[in-house]
N, C-alpha and C positions, 0 to 999 in steps of 0.2 A: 321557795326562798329566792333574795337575790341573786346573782353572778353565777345565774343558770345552772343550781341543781335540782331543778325539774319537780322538787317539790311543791306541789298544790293541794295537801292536806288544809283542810279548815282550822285546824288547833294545831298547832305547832308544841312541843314541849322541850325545850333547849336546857341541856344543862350546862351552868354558865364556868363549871370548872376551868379554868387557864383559860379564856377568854380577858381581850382586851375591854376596857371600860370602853371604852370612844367606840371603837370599830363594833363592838357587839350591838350598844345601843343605836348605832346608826342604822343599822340589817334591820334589826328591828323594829326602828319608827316606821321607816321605810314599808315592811311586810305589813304593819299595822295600817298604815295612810290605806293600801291595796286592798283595807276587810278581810286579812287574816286575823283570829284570835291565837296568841301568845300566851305560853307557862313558861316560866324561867324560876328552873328549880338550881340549889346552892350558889347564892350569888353570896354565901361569903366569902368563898374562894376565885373569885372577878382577878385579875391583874390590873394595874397603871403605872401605864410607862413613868421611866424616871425615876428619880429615887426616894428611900423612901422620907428621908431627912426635908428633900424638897417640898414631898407629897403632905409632911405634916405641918408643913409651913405656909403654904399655900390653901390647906382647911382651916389651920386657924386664922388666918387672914380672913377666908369667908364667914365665919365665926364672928369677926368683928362686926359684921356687915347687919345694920338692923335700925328697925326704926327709931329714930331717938325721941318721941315723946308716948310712944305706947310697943312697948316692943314687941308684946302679943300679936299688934297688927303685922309687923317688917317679914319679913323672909324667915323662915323655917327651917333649921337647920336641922335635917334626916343624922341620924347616926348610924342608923341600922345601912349594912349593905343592902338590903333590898331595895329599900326606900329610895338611898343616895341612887341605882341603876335609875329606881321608877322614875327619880328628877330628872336624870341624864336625858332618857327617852323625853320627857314633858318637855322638857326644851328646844325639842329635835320636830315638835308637832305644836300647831294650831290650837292646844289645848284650852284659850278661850274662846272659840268655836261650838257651835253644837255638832263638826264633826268632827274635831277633838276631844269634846268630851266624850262621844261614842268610842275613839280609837280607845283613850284611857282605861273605860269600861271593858273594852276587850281583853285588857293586859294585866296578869298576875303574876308579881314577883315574890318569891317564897327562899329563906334563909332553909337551908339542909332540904332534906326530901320528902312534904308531906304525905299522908296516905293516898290518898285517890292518884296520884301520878307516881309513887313506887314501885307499880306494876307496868306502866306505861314505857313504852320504847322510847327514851330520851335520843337526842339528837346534837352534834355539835355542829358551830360554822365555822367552816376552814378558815374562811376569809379573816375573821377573829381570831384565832389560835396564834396561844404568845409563842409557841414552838414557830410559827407560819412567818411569825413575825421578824425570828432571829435568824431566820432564811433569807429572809428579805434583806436585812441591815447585813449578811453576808454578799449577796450578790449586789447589793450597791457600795460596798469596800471594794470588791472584784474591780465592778465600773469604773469607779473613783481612782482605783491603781491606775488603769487602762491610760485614765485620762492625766492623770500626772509624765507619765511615760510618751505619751504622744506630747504631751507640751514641752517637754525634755526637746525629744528629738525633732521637734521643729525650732525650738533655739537652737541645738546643734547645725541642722540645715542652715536659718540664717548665718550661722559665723560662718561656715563652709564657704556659702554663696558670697560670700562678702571680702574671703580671702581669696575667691578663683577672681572675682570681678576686679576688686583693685581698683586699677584709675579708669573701669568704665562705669562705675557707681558716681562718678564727680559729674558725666554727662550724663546719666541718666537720671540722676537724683531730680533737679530743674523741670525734666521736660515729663516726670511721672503725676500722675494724677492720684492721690490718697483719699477714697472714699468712704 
């Protein structure tokens, strides 16, 4: 897989539980482009960010979206979660290519657990994990405090600087250069 966990199985089998939409399908176009083959079992339970008032506002928007003289022809609108991941990836690949259409052919997405991979050792990517994810948006608040608190106390330094200086700020102001 990507971001070096050292696996180089041929067939991968992911299951997509608490996985992020965006971040899952990117590992995976990705693994796909390199000629790995892809299972991804329970992609009913996929995550996306945001909420979910947004999230149903923003598919029916796409919803809208279609040919207006033959609609059969326009864009295709997946309902099934497996489907909607399958789109994600397709848009992530070359998929009018003939080596896009091979990576597609590598890659099966499957709602719950079918037979032939229930017995198989499933796998998750860190990198994806919405648990991995609420980590992150912690330690960049951490960041964020840091960076408020330094901006703080360099306005406090300026007014300090500005109260010892006094009337050598009136000569120095002129002959400073502001780049």
């Amino acid at each position: 897989m990507v971001s070096g966990s050292g696996i180089s199985a041929r067939r991968i089998v992911v299951d997509a539980r608490h996985h992020m939409l965006g971040r899952l399908s990117s590992i995976l176009a990705k693994e796909l482009l390199n000629e790995q083959s892809a299972v991804v079992v329970r992609c009913e339970e996929i995550c996306l960010s945001r909420g979910l008032v947004h999230k149903k506002m923003k598919y029916l928007r796409f919803l809208r979206k279609r040919m207006n003289t033959k609609p059969s022809h326009g864009p295709i609108h997946f309902r099934a979660p497996s489907k909607i991941l399958w789109r994600t990836i397709r848009g992530m690949i070359p998929h009018k290519t003939k080596r896009g259409a091979a990576v597609l052919a590598r890659l099966k997405v499957y709602e719950g657990v079918p037979p032939p991979y229930d017995k198989i050792r499933r796998m998750v990517i860190p990198d994806a994990l919405k648990e991995l994810e609420n980590k992150r948006k912690e330690r960049t608040q951490v960041a964020y405090g840091r960076k408020k608190q330094l901006a703080k106390l360099r306005v406090k330094a300026e007014k300090a600087a500005e109260e010892t200086l006094g009337p050598q700020l009136e000569v120095i102001e002129p002959t400073s250069i502001t780049v």
